[in-house]
DRENNUGU-940716 format. One line per 5 residues: their letters; for each residue x, y, z of C-alpha. Coordinates in pm, 1 decimal. Layout:
N
a = X Y Z ~ ...
***
This chain:
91
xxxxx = 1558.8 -1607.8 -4961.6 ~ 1763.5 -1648.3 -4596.5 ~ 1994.3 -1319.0 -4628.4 ~ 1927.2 -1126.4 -4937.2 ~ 1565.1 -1022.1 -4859.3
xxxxx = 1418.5 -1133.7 -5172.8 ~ 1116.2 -1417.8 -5144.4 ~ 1179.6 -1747.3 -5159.7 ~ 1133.0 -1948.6 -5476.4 ~ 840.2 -2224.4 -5405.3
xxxxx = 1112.1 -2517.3 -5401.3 ~ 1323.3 -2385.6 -5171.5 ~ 1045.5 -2256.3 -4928.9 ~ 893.1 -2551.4 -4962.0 ~ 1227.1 -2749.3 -4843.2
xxxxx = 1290.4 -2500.0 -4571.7 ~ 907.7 -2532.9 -4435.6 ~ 1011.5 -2944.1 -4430.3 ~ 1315.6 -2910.1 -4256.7 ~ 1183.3 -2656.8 -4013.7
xxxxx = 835.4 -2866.0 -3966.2 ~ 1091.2 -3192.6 -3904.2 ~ 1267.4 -2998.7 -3649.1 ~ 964.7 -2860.1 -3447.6 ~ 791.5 -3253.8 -3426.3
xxxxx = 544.5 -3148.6 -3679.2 ~ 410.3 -3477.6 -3886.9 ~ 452.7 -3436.1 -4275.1 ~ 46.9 -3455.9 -4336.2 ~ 109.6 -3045.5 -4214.3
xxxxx = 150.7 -2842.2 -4516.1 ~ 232.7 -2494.2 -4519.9 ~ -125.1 -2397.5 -4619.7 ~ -271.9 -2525.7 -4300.6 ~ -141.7 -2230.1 -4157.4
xxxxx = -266.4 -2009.1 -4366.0 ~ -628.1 -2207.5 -4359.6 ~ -600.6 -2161.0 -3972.3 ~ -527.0 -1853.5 -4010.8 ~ -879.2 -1747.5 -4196.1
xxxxx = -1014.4 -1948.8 -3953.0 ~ -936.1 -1783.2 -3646.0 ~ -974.3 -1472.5 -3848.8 ~ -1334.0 -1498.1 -3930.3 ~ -1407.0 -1715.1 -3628.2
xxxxx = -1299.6 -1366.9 -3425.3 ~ -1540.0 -1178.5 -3651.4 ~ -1324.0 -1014.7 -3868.2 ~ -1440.0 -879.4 -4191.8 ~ -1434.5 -1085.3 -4533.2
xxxxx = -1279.2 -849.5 -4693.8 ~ -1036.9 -759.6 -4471.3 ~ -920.5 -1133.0 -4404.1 ~ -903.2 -1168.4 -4781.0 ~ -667.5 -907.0 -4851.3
xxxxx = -464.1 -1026.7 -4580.0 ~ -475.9 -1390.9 -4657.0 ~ -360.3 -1246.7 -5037.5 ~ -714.1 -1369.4 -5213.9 ~ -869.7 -1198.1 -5507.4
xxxxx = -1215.2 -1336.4 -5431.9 ~ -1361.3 -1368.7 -5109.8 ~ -1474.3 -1722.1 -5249.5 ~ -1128.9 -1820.8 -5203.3 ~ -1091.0 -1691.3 -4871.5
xxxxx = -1408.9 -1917.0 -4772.8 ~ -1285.7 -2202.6 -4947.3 ~ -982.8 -2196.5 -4629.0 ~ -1219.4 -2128.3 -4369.2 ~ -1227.3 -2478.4 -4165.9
xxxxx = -1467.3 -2371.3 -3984.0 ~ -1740.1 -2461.1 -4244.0 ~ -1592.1 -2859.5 -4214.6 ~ -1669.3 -2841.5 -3857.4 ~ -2054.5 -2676.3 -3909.1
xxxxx = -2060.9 -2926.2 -4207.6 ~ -1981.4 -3206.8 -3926.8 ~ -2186.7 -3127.2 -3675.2 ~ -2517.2 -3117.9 -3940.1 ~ -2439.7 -3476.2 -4033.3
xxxxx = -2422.4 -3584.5 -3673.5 ~ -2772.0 -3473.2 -3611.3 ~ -2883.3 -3604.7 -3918.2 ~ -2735.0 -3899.8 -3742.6 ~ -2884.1 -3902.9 -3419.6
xxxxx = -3216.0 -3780.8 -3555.5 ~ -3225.3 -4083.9 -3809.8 ~ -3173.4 -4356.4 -3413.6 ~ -3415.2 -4093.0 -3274.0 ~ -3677.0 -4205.1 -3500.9
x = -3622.9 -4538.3 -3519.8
***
């Protein structure tokens, strides 16, 4: 906690994210684990190592890790697009 260098209990960090997020204009659909999901992200986007992005990220399977990684939504996203656009291709 603020001052005595211990961690913060998941309540209170959880207010103090809320009132910081309120005060910095960001909307209250922003959790605290977006960060760390855009963190793995950029991580992995860069090319670092599974491994290495896991242990930093605080995972105990790289499953986890790749369960953050938003940049699967986006690949997922752009497959059904073509899917999409093939389907009016063909028709």
């Amino acid at each position: 906690m603020r001052g005595t260098g211990l961690p913060y209990k998941r309540r209170l960090y959880a207010a103090e994210f809320r009132r910081v997020a309120r005060l910095a204009g960001i909307p209250d659909d922003v959790w605290s684990m977006d960060a760390r999901a855009g963190a793995v992200t950029e991580a992995l986007d860069a090319g670092a190592d599974d491994s290495d992005v896991m242990n930093t990220a605080g995972h105990t399977q790289v499953s986890t890790t790749h369960r953050y990684n938003r940049s699967s939504l986006k690949k997922t996203g752009r497959v059904a697009d073509l899917r999409i656009a093939s389907r009016k291709n063909s028709a």
